[in-house]
N, CA, C and O atoms as a MOPAC input file, in Angstrom:
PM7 MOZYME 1SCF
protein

 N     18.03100 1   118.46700 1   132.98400 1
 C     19.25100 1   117.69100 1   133.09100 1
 C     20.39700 1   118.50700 1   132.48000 1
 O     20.32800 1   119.02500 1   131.36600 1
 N     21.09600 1   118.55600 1   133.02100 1
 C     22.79100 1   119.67000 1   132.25900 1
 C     23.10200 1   118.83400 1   131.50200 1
 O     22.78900 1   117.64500 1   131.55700 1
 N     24.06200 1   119.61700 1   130.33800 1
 C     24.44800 1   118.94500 1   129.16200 1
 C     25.69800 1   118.13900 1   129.59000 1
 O     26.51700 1   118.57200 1   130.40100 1
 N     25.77300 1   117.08100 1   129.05800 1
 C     26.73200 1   116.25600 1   129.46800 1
 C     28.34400 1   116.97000 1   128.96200 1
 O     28.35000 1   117.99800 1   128.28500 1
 N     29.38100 1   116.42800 1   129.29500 1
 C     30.93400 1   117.32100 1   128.95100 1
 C     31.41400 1   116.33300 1   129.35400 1
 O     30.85600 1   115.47800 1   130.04300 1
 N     32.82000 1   116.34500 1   128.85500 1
 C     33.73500 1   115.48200 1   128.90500 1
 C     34.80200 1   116.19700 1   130.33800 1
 O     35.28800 1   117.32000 1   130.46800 1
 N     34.85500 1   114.97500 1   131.23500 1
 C     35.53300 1   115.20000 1   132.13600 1
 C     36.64900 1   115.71900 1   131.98100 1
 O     37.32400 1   115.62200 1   130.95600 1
 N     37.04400 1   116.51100 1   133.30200 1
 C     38.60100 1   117.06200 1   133.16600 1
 C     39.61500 1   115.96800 1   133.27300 1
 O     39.58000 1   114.79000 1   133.62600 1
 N     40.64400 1   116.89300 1   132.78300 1
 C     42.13800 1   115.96000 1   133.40900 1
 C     42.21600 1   115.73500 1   134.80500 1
 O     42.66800 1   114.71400 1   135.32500 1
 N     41.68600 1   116.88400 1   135.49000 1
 C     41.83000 1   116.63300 1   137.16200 1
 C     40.97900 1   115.45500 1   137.59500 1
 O     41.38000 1   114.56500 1   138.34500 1
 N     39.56500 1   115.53800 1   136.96700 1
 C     38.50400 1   114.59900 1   137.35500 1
 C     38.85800 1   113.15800 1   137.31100 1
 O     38.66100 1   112.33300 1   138.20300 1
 N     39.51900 1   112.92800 1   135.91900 1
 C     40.05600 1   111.04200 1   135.24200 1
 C     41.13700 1   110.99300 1   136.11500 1
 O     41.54500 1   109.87200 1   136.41900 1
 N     41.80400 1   112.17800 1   136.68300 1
 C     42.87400 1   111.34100 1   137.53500 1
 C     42.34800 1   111.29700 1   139.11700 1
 O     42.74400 1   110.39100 1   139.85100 1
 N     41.48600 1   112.26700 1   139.57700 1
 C     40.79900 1   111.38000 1   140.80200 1
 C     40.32800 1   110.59300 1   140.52300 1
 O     40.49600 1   109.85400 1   141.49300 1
 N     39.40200 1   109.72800 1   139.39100 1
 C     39.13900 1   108.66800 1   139.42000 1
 C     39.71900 1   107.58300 1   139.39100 1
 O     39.25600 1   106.50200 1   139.75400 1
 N     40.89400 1   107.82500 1   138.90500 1
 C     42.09800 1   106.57300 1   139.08000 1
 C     42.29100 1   106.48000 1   140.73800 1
 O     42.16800 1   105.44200 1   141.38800 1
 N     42.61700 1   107.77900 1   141.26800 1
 C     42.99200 1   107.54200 1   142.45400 1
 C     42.16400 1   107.14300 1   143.61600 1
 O     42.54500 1   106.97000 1   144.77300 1
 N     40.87200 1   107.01400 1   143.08400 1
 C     39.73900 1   106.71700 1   144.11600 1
 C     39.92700 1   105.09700 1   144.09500 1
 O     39.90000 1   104.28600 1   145.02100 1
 N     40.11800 1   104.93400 1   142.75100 1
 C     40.31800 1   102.99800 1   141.91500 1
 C     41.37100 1   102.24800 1   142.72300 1
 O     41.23700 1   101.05400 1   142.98700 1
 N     42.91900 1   103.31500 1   143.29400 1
 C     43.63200 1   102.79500 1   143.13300 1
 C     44.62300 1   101.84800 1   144.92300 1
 O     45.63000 1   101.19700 1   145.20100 1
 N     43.28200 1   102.49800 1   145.63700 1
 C     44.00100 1   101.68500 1   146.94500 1
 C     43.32800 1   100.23500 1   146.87800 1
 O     43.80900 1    99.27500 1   147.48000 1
 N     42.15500 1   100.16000 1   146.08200 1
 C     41.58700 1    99.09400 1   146.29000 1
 C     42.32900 1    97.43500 1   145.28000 1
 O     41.87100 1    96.29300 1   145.31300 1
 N     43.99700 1    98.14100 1   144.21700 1
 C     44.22400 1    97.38700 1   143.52900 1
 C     45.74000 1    97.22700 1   143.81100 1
 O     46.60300 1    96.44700 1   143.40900 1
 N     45.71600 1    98.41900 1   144.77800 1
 C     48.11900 1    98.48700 1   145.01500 1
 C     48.20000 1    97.29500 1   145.65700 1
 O     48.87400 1    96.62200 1   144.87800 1
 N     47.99200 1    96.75400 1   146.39500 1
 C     48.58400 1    95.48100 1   146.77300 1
 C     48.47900 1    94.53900 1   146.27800 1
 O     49.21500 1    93.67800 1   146.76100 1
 N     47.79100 1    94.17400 1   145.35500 1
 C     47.74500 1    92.89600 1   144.48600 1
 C     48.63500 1    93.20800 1   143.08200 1
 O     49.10500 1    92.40900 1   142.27200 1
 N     48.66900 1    94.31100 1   143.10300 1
 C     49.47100 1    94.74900 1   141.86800 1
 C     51.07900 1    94.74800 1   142.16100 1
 O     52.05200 1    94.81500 1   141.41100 1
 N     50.94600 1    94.65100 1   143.46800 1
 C     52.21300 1    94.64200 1   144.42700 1
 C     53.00400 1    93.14900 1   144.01300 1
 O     54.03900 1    92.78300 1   143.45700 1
 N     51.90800 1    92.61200 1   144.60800 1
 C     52.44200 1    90.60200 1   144.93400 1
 C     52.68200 1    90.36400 1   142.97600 1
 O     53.53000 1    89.59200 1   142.52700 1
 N     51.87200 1    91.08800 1   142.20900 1
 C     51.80900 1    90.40800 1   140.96800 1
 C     53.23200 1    90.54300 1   140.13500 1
 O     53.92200 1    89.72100 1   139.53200 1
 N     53.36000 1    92.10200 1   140.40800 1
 C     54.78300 1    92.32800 1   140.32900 1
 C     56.09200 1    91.66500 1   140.74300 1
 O     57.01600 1    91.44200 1   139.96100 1
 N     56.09000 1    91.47000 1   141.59900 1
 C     56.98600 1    90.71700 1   142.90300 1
 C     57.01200 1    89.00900 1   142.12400 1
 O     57.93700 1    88.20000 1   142.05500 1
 N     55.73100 1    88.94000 1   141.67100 1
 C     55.72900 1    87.03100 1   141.20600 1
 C     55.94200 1    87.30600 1   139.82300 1
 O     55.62800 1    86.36600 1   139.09300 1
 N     56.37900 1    88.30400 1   139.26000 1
 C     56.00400 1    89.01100 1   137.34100 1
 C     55.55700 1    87.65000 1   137.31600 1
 O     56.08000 1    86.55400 1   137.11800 1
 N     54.05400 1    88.22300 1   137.66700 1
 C     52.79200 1    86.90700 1   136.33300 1
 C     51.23500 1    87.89000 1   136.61200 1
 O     50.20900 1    87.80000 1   137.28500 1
 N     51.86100 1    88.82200 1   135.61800 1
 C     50.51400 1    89.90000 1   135.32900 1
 C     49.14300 1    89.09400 1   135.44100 1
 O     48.94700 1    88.11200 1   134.72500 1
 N     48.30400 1    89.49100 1   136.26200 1
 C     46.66800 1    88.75000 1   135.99000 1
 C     46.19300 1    90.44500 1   135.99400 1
 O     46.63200 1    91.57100 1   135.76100 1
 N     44.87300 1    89.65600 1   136.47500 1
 C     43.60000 1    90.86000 1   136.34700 1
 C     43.96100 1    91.89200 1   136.96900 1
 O     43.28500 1    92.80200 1   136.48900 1
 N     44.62100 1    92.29900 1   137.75000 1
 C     45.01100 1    93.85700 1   138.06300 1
 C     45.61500 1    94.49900 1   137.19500 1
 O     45.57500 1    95.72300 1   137.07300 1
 N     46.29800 1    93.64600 1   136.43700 1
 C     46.99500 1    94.26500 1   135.50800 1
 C     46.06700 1    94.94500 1   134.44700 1
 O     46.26400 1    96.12200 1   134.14500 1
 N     45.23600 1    94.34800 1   133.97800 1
 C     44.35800 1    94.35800 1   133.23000 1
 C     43.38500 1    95.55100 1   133.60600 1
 O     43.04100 1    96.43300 1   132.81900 1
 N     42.89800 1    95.41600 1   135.25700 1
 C     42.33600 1    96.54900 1   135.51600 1
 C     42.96900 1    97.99000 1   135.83000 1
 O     42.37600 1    98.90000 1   136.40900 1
 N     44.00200 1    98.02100 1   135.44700 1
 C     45.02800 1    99.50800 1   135.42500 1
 C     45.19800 1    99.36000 1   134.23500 1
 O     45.28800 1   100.55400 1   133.94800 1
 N     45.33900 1    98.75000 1   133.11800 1
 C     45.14500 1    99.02800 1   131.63100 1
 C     44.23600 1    99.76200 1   131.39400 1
 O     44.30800 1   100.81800 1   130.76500 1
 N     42.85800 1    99.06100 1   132.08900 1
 C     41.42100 1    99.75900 1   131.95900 1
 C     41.73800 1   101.04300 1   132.48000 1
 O     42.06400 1   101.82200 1   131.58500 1
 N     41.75500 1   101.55800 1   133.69400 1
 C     41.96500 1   102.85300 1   134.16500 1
 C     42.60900 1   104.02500 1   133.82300 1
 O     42.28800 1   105.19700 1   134.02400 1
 N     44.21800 1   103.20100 1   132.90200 1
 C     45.02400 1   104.19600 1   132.59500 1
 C     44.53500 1   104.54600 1   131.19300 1
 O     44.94500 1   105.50100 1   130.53400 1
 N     43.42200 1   103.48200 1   130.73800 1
 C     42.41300 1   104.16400 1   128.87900 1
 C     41.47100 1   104.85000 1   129.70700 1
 O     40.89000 1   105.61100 1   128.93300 1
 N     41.03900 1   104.98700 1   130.76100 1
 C     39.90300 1   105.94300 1   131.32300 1
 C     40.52500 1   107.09700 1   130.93600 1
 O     39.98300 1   107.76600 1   130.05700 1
 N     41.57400 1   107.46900 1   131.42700 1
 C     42.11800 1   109.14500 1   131.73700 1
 C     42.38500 1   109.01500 1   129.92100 1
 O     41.48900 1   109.51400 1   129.24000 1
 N     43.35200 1   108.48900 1   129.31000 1
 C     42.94700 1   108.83500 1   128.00700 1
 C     44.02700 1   107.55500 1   127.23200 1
 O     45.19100 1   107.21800 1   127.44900 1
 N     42.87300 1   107.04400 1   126.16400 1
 C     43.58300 1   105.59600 1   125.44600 1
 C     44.93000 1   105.62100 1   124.85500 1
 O     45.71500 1   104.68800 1   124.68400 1
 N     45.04400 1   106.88200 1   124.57400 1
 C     46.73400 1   106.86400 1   124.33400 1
 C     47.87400 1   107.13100 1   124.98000 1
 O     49.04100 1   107.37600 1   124.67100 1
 N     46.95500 1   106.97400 1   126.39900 1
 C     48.63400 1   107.12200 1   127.35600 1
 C     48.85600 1   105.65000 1   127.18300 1
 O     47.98300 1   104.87100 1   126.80100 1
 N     50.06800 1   105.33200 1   127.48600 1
 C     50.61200 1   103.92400 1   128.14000 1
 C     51.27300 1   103.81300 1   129.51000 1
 O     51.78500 1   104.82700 1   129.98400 1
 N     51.29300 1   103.06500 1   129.95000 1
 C     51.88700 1   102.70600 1   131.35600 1
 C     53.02200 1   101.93900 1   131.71300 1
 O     53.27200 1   100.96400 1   131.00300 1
 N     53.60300 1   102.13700 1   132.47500 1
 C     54.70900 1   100.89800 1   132.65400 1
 C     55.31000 1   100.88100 1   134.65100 1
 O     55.53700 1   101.78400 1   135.45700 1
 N     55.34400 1    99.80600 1   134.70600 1
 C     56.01400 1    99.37800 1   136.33500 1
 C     57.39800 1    98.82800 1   136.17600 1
 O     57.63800 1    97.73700 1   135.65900 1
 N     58.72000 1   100.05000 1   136.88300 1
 C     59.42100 1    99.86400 1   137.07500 1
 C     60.56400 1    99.74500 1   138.39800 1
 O     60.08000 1    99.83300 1   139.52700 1
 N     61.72000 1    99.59300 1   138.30000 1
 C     61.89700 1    99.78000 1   140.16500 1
 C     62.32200 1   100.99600 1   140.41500 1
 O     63.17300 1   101.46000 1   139.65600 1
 N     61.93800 1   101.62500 1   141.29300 1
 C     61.70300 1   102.75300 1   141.58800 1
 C     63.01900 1   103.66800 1   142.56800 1
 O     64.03300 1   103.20200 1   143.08800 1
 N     62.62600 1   104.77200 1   142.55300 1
 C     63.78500 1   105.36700 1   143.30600 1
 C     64.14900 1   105.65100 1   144.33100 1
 O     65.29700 1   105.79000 1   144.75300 1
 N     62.66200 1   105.82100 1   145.07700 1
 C     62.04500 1   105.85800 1   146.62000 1
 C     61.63600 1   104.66000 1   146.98500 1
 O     61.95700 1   104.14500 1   148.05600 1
 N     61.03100 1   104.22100 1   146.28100 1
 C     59.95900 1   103.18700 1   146.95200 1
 C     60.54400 1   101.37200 1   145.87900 1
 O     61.50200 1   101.24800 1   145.11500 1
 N     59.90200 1   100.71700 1   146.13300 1
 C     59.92400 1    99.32400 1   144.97100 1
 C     59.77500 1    99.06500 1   144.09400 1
 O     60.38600 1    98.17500 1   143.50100 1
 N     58.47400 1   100.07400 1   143.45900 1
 C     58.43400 1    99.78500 1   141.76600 1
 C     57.93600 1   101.74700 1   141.77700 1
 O     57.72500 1   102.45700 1   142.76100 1
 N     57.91800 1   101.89500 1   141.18700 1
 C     57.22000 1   103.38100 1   140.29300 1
 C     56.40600 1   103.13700 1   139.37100 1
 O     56.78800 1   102.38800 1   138.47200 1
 N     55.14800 1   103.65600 1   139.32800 1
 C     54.19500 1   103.09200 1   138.17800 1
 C     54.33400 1   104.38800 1   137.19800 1
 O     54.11000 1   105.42800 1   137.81600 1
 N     54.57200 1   104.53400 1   136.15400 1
 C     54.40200 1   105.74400 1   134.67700 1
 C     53.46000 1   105.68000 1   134.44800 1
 O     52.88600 1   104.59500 1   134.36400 1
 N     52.79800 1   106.98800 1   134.21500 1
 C     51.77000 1   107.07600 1   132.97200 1
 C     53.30700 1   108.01700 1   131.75400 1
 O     54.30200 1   108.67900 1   132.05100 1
 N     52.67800 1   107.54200 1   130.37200 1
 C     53.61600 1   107.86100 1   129.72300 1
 C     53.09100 1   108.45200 1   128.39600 1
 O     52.45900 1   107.51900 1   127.90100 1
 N     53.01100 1   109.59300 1   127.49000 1
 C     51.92700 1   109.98900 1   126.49900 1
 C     52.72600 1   109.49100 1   125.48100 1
 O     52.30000 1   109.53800 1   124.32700 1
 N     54.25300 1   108.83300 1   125.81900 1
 C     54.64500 1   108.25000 1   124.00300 1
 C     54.78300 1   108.74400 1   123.09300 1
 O     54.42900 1   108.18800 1   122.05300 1
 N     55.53200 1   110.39000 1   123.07600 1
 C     55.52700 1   110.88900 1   122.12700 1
 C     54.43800 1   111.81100 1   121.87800 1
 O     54.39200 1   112.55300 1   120.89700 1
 N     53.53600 1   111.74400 1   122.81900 1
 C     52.71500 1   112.88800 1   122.46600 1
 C     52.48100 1   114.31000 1   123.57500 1
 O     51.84300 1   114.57900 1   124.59300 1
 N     53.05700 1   114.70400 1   123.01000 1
 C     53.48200 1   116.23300 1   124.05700 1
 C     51.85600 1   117.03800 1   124.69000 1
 O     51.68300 1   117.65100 1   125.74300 1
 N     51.13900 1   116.81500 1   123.88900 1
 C     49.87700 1   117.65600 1   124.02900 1
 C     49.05200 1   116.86400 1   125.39700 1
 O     48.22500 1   117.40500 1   126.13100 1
 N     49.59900 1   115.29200 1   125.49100 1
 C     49.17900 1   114.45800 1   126.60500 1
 C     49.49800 1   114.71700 1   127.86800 1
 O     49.10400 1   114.16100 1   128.89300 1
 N     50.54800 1   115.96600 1   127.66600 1
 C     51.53600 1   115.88800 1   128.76200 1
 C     50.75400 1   116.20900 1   130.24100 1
 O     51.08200 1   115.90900 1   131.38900 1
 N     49.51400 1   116.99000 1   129.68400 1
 C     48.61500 1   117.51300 1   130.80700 1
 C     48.28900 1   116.60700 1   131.43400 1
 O     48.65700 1   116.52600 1   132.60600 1
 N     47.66200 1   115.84100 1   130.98000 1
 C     46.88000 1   114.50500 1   131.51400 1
 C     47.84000 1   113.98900 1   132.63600 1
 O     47.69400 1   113.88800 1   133.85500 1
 N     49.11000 1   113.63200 1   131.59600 1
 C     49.82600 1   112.62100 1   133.10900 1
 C     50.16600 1   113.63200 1   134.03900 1
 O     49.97500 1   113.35900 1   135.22400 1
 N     50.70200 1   114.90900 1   133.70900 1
 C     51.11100 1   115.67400 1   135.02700 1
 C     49.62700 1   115.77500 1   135.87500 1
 O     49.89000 1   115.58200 1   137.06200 1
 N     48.08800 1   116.02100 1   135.67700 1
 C     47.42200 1   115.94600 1   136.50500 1
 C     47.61600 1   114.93300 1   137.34800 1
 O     47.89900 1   114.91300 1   138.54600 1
 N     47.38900 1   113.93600 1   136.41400 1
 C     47.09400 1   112.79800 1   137.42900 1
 C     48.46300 1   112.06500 1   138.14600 1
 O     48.21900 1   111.08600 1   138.85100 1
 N     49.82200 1   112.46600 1   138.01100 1
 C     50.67800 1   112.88000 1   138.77700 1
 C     50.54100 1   113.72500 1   140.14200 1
 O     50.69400 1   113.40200 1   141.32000 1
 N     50.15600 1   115.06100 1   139.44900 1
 C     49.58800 1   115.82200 1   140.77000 1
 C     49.10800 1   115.42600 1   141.76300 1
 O     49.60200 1   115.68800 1   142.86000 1
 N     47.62600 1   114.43200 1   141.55400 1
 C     46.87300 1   114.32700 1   142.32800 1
 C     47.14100 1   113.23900 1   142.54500 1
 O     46.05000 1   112.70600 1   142.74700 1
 N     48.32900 1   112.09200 1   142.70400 1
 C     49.27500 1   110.84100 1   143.17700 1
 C     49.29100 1   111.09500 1   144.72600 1
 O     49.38900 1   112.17300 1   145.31300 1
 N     49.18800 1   110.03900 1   145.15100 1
 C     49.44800 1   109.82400 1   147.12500 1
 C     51.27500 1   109.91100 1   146.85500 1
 O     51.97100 1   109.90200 1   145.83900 1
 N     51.58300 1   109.99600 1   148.39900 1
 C     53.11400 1   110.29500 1   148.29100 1
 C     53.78100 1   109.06700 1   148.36200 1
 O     53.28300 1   108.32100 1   149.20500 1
 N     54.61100 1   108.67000 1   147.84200 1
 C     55.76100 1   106.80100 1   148.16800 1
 C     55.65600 1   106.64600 1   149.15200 1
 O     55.81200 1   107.39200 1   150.11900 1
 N     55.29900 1   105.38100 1   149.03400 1
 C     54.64500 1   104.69000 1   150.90000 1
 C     56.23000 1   103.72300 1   151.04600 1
 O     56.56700 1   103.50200 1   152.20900 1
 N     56.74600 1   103.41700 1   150.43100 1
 C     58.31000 1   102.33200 1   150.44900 1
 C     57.56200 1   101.43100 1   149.58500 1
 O     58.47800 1   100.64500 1   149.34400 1
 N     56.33800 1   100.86900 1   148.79700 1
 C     56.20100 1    99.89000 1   147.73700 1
 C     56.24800 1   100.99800 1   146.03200 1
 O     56.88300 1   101.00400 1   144.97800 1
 N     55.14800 1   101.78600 1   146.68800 1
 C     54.86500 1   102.63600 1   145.38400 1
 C     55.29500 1   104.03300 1   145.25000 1
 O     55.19400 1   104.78100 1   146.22200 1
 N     55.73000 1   104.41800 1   144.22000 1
 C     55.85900 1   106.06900 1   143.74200 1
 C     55.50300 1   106.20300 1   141.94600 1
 O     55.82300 1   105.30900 1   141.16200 1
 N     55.01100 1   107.09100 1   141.65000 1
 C     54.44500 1   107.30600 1   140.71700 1
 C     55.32700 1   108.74200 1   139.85800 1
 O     56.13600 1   109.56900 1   140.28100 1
 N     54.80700 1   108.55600 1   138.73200 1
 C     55.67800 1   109.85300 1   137.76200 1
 C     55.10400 1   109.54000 1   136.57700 1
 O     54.79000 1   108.43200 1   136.14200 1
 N     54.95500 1   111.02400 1   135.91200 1
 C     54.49300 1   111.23300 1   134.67800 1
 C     55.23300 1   110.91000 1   133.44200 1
 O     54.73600 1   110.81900 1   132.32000 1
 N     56.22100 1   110.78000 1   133.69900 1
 C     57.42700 1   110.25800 1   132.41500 1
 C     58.56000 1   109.59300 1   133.08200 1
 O     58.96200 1   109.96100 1   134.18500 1
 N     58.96800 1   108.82500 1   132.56400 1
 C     60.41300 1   108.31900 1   132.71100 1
 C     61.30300 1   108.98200 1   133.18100 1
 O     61.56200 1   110.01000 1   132.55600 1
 N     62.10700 1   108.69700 1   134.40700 1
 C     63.10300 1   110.16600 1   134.46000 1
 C     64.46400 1   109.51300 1   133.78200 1
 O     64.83000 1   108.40400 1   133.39300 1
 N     65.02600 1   110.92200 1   133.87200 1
 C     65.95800 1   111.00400 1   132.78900 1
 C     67.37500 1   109.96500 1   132.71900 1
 O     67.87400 1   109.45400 1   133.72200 1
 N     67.66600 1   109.86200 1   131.92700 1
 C     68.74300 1   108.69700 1   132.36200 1
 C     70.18800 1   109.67100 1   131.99600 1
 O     70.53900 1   110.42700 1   131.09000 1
 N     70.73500 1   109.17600 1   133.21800 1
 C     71.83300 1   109.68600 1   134.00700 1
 C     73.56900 1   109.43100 1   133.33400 1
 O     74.55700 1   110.01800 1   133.77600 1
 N     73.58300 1   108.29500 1   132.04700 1
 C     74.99300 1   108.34400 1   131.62900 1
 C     74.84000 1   108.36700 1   130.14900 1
 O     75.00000 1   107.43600 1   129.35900 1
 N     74.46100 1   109.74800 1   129.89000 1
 C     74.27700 1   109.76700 1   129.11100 1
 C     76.02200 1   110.65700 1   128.67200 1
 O     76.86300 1   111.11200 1   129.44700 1
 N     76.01600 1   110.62000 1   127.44800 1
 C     77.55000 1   111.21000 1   126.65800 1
 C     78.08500 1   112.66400 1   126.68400 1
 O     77.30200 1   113.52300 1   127.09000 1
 N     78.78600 1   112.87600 1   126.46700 1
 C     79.34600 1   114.53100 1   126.16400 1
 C     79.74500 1   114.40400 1   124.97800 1
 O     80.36200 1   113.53400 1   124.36300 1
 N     79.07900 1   115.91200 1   124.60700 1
 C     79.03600 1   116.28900 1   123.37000 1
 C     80.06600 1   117.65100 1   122.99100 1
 O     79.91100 1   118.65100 1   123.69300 1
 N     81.08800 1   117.68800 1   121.91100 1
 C     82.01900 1   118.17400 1   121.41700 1
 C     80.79700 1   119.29800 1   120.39500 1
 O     79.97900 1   118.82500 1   119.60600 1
 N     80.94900 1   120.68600 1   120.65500 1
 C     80.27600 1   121.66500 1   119.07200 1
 C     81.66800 1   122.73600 1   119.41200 1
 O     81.97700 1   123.22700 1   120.49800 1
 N     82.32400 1   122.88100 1   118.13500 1
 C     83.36200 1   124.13900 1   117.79700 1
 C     83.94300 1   124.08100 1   119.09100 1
 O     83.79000 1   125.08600 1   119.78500 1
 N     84.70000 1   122.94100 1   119.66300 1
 C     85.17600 1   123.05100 1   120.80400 1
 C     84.88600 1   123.46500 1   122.24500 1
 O     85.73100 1   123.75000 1   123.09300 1
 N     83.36300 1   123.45100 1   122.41100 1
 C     82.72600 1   123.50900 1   123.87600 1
 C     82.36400 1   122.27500 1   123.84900 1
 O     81.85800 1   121.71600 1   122.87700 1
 N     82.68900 1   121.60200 1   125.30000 1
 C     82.32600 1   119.95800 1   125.46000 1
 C     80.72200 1   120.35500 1   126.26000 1
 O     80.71200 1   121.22800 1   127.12800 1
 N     79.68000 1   119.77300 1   125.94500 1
 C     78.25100 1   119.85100 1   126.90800 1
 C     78.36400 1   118.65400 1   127.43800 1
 O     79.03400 1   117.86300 1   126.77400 1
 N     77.89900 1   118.25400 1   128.47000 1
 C     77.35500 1   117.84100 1   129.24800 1
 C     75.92900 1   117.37100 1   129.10000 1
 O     75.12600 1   117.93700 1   129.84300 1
 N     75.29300 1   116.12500 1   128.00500 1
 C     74.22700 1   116.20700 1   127.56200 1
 C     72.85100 1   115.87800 1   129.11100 1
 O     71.74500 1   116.28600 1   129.46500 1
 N     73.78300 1   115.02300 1   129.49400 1
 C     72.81800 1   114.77300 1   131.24300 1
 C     72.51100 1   115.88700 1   131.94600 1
 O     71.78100 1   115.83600 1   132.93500 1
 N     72.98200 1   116.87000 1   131.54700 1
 C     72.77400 1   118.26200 1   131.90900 1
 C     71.58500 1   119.40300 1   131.51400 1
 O     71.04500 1   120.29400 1   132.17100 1
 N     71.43000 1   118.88200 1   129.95800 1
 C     70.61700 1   119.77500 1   128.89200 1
 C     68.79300 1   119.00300 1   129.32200 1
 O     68.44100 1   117.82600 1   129.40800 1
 N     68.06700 1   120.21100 1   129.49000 1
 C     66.60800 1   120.25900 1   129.91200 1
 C     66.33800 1   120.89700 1   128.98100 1
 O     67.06100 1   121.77500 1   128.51000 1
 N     65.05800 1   120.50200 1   128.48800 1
 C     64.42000 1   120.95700 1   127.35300 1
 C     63.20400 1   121.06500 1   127.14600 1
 O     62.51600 1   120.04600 1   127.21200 1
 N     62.48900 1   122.56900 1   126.78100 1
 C     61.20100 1   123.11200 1   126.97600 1
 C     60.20600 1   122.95400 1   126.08400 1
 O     60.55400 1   123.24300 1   124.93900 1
 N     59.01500 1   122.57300 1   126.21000 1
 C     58.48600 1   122.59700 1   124.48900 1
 C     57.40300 1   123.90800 1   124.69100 1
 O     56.52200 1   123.87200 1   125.54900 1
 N     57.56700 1   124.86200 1   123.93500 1
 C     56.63400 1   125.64800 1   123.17100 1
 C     55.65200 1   125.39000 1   122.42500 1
 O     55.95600 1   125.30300 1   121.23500 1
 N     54.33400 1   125.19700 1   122.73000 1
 C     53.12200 1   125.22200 1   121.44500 1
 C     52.53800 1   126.18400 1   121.07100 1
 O     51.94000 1   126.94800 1   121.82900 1
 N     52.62400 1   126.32600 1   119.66300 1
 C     51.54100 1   127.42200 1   119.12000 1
 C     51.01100 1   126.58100 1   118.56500 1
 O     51.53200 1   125.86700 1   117.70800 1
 N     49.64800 1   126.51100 1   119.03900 1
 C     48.28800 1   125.26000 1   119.05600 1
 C     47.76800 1   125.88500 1   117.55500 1
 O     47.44100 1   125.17500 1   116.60300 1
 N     47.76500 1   127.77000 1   117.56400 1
 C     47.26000 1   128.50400 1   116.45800 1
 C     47.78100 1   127.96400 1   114.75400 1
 O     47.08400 1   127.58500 1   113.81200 1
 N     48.83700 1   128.07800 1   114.83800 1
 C     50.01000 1   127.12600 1   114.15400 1
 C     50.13200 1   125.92000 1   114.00300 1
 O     50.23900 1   125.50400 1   112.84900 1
 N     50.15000 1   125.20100 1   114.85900 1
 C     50.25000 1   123.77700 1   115.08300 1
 C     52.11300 1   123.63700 1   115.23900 1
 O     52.71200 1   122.58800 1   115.00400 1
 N     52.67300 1   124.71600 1   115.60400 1
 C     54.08000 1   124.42500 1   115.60500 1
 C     54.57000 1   124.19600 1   117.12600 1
 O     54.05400 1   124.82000 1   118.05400 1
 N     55.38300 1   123.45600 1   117.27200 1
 C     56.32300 1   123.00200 1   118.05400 1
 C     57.37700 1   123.09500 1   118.50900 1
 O     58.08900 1   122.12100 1   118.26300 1
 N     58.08000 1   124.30200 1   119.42300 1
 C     59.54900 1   124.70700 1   119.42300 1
 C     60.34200 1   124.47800 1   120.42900 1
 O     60.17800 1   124.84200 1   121.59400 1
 N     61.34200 1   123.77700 1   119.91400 1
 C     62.23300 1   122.96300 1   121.89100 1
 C     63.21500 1   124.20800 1   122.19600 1
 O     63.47500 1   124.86100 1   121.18500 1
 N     63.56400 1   124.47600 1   122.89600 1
 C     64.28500 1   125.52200 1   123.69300 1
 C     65.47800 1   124.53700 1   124.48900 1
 O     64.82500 1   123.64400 1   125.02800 1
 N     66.37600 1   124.40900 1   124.67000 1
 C     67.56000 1   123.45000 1   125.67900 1
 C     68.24500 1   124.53600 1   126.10100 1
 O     69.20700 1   124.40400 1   126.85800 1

């Protein structure tokens, strides 16, 4: 018998996606009536499959009606997870579209330093890990 291993990121997010035609339309109507039942519950379950500290959220979307998040909350090292299982997302049918984080919000302020105004809706920002270290470095 092979030694057992902990599934990949690629693997937990095909398994969501194998889970997930059999629950979009009820997750659809539940949305549509906001009165969360058991689908809800069973994409709680799914989204602790791929890993218990992502969180999730259904919002209205940009393509389609709602957008479902996976979201790591602050934890950057998660980031793999949701971009897999992003990756391996079906494309917006007009109900659903999916994304690994929140996208960015759009009115955001301008910022005054020694008299250059930025454009903060503008500024993208990289994270660097040295895992060796444990340090963390943003780049904008």
């Amino acid at each position: 018998m092979p030694p057992w291993r902990q599934a990949t990121p690629e693997e937990r997010a095909a398994d969501f996606w194998r889970w997930w035609p059999s629950a979009q339309d009820q997750l659809h109507r539940e949305v549509e009536a906001s009165e969360p039942g058991d689908p809800h519950g069973a994409l709680e379950r799914r989204v602790a499959a791929i890993d218990a500290r992502l969180s999730w959220l259904i919002e209205p979307g940009s393509w389609a009606r709602h957008r479902l998040v996976l979201r790591p909350l602050g934890r950057p090292l998660l980031r793999d997870l949701a971009n897999a299982w992003h990756a391996a997302a079906p494309r917006a049918d007009g109900i659903w579209e999916f994304a690994p984080s929140r996208p960015a919000a759009r009115d955001l302020p301008r910022v005054e330093i020694d008299g250059e105004s930025i454009d903060t809706a503008e500024i993208r920002v990289e994270q660097i890990w040295n895992t060796d270290r444990e340090v963390m470095n943003l780049r904008a």
